[in-house]
C-alpha positions in Angstrom: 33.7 -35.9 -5.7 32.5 -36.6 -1.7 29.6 -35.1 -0.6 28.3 -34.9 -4.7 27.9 -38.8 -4.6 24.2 -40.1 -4.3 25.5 -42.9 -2.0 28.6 -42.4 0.1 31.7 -44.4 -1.7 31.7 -47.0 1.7 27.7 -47.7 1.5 27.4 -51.5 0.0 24.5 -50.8 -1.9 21.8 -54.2 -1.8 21.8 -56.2 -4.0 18.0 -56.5 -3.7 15.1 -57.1 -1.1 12.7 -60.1 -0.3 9.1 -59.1 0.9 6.3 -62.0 1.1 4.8 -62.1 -3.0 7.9 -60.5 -5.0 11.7 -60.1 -4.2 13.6 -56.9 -5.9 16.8 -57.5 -8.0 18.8 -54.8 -10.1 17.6 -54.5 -13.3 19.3 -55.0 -16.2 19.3 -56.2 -19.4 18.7 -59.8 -19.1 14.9 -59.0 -18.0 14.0 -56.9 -21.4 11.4 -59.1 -22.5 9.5 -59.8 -19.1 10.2 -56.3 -18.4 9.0 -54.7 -22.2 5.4 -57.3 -21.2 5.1 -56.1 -17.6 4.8 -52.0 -18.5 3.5 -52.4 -22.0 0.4 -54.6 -21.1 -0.1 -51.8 -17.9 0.6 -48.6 -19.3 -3.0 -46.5 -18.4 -2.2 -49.0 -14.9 1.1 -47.4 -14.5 -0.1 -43.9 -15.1 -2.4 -43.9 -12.1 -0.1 -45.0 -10.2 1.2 -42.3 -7.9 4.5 -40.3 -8.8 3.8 -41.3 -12.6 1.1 -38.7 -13.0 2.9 -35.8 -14.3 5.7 -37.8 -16.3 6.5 -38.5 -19.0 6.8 -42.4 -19.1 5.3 -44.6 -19.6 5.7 -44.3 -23.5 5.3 -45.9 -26.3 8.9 -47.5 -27.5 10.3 -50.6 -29.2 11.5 -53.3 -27.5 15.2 -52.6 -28.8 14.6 -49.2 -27.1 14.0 -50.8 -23.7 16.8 -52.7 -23.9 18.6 -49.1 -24.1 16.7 -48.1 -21.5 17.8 -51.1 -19.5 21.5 -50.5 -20.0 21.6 -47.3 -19.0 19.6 -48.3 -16.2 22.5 -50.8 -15.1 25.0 -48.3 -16.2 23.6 -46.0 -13.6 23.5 -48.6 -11.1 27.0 -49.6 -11.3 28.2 -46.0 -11.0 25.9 -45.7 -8.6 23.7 -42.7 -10.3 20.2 -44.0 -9.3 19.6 -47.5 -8.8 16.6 -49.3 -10.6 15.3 -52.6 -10.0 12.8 -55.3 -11.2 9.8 -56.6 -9.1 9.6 -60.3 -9.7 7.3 -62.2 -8.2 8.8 -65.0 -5.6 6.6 -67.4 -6.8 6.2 -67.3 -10.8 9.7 -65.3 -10.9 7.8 -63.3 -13.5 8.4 -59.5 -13.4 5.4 -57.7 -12.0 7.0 -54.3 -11.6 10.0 -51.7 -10.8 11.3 -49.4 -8.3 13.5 -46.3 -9.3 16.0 -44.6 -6.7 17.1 -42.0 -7.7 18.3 -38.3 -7.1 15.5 -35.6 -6.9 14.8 -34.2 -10.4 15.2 -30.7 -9.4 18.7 -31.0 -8.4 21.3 -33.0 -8.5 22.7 -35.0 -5.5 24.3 -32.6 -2.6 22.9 -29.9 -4.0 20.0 -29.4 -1.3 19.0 -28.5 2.5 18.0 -31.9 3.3 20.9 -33.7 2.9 21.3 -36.8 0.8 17.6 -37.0 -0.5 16.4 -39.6 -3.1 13.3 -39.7 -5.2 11.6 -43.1 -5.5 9.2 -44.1 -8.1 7.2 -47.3 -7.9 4.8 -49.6 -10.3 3.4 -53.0 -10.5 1.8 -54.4 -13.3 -1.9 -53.8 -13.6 -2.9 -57.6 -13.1 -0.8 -57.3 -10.1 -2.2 -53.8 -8.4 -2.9 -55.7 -5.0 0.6 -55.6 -4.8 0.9 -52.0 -4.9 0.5 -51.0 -1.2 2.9 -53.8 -0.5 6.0 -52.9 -2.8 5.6 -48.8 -1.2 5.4 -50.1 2.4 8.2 -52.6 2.2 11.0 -50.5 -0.1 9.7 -47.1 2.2 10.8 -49.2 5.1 14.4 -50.8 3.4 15.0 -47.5 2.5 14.5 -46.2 5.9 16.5 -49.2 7.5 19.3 -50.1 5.3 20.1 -46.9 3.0 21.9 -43.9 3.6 18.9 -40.9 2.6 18.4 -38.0 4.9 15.2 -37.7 3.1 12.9 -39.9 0.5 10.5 -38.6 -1.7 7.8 -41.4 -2.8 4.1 -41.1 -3.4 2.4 -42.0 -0.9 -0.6 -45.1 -1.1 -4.3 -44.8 0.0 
């Protein structure tokens, strides 16, 4: 593999972040529930959200399908394919959203001009949009300090 990796094999990739209201951690299945009541109970929320406009989740699904979802979200993380991870809030430890890293859509990783570029998606919960601004600024600026990307695609906030 090499250069075809989304991370380098030497990068130690965090194990999460902790910004002021919420601290990320990898999801995985353990948070189905909280996560299944987060995104379910904001999906209109979550489809304003920038970088969510044109796709095709949120969805409708069962709660056993999000734990599917969830694995293969851990699955991807531990062979480092994309890395996903809750939003929980550093007070309540309730989760209040997610951030997706993964390789742009349109290729996959190594195959473009820019490097190693990543495509990062972000939500919080609708009863928790104040936190919006907050979750972009902080993961655009861990991504830009502690991970390898030559380039980082993410919605900007207004």
């Amino acid at each position: 593999m090499g250069d075809d990796l989304f991370v380098p094999k030497d990068f130690v990739v965090p194990d999460g972040l902790i910004a002021g209201d919420f601290r990320l951690a990898p999801l995985g299945p353990q948070h189905n529930e909280a996560d299944y009541a987060a995104w379910t109970s904001s999906i209109d929320h979550i489809r304003a959200t920038p970088g969510f406009r044109q796709g095709n989740w949120p969805r409708e699904m069962s709660l056993t399908d999000n734990l599917r979802d969830l694995h293969r979200h851990a699955r991807d993380f531990a062979e480092r394919r994309g890395f996903t991870y809750t939003v929980l809030s550093t007070g309540t430890g309730d989760v209040i959203g997610c951030v997706y890293i993964y390789p742009p859509r349109s290729q996959g990783p190594g195959d473009d001009e820019r490097g190693r570029p990543a495509q990062v998606e972000s939500w919080v919960r609708a009863d928790h949009a104040a936190l919006d601004l907050a979750v972009h600024d902080a993961v655009a600026a861990w991504l830009e300090r502690d991970w390898p990307f030559d380039s980082v695609e993410y919605a900007p906030r207004t």
